[in-house]
C-alpha positions as CSV (number, residue, x, y, z in Angstrom):
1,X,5.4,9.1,16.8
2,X,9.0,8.6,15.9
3,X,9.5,11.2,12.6
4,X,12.8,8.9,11.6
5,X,13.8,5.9,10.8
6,X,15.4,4.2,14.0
7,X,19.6,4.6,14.2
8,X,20.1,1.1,15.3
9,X,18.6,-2.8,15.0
10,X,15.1,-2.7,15.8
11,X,12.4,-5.7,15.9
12,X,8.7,-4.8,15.6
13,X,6.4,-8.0,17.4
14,X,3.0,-8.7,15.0
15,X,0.0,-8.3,16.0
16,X,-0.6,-4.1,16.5
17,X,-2.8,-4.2,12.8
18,X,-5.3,-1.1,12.7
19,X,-8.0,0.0,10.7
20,X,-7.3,1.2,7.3
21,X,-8.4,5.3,7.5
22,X,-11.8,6.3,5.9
23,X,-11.6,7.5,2.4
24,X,-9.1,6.1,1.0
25,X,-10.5,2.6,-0.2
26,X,-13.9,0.9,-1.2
27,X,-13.8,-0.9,2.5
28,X,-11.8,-1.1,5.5
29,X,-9.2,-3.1,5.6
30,X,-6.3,-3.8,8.5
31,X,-3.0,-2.4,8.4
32,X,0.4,-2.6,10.2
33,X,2.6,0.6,10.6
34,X,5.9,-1.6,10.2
35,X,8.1,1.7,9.8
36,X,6.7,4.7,10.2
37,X,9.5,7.1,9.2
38,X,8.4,10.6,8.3
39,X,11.8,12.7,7.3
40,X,12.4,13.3,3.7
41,X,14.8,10.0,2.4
42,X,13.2,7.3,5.3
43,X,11.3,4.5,4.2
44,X,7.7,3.4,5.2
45,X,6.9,-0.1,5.2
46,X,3.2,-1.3,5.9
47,X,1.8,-4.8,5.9
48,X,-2.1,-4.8,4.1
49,X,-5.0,-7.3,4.8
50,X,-7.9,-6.7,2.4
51,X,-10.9,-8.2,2.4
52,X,-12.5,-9.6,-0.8
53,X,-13.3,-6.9,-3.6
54,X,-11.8,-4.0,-1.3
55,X,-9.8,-1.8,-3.5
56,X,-7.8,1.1,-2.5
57,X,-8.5,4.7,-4.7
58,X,-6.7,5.5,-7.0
59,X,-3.1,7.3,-5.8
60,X,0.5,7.9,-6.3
61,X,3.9,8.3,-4.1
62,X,6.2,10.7,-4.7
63,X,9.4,8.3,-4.5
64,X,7.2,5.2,-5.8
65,X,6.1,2.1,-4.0
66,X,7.1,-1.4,-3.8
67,X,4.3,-3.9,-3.7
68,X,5.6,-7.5,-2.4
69,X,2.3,-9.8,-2.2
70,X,2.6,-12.0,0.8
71,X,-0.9,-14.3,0.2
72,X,-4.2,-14.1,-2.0
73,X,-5.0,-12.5,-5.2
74,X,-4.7,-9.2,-6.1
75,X,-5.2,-6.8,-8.9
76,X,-3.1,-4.1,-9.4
77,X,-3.9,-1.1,-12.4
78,X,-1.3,1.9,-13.2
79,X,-3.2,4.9,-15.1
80,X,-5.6,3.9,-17.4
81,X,-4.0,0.8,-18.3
82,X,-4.5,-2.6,-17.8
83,X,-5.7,-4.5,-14.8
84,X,-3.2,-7.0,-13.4
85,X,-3.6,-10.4,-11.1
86,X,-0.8,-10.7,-8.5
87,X,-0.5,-13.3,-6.5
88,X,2.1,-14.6,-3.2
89,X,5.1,-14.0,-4.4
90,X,5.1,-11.4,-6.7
91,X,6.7,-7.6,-6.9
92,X,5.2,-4.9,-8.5
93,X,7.0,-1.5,-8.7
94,X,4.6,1.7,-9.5
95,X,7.1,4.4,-10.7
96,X,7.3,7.9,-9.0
97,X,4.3,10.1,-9.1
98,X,2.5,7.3,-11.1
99,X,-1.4,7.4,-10.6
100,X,-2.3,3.4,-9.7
101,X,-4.5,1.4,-7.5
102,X,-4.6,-2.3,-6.0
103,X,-6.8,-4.4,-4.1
104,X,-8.3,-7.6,-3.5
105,X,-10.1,-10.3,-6.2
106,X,-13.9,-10.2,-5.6
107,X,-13.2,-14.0,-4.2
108,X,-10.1,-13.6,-2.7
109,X,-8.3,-11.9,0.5
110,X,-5.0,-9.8,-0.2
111,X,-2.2,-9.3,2.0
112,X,1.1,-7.3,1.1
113,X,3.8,-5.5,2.3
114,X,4.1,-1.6,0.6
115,X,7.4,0.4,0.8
116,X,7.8,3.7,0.1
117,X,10.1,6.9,0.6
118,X,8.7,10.1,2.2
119,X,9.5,13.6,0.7
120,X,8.1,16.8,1.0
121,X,6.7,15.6,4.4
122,X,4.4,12.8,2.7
123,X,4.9,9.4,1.0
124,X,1.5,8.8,-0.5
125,X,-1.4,11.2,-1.9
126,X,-4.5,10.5,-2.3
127,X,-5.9,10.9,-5.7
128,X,-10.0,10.4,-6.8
129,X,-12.2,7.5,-5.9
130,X,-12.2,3.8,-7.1
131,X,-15.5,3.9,-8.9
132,X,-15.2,0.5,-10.8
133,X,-12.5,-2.4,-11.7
134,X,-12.6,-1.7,-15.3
């Protein structure tokens, strides 16, 4: 696996989506690794399918994430506050180290692209389990 981000242009075909890993949603969902990265400072980028009602646990990044919602509804919830519908178009930015979650409408597919920064040799942890939509 490349542990940086590449030094010069580089074009990634569609089509190589994966299974979410176990435990850190209420389903599976499919995935694309669109930048990997892996050195303190590089970006990740992924692109998200979720099924209807899948929601990921609850978690946090240590440089933040960017949400950019590509088709479907989604709900997105930082701490213990609200819980927020996004939908195609839309942005959401969850601050550094801010505990949040995001998934799909009960009725409704979600598809987004996350970015984040790794540091410390990580760009996400995984925090307790989505136990209900509030």
């Amino acid at each position: 696996m490349n542990r940086h981000n590449p030094k010069t242009m580089t074009c990634r075909k569609a089509g190589e989506a994966m299974p979410s890993p176990e435990g850190i949603s209420s389903g599976r969902f499919w995935y694309e690794d669109l930048l990997p990265g892996g050195a303190d400072g590089d970006l990740a980028a992924i692109r998200a399918d979720l099924p209807p009602g899948v929601v990921t646990h609850w978690h946090s990044h240590p440089q933040g994430q960017f949400l950019y919602v590509l088709s479907g509804v989604g709900l997105v919830q930082a701490g213990d506050g609200q819980v927020r519908e996004v939908r195609a178009g839309d942005a959401v930015w969850f601050a550094p180290g801010e505990r949040h979650r995001h998934g799909a409408q009960e009725s409704s597919m979600f598809s987004y692209i996350s970015i984040q920064a790794w540091q410390d040799g990580r760009n996400v942890d995984w925090l307790e389990e989505t136990e209900t939509r509030s």
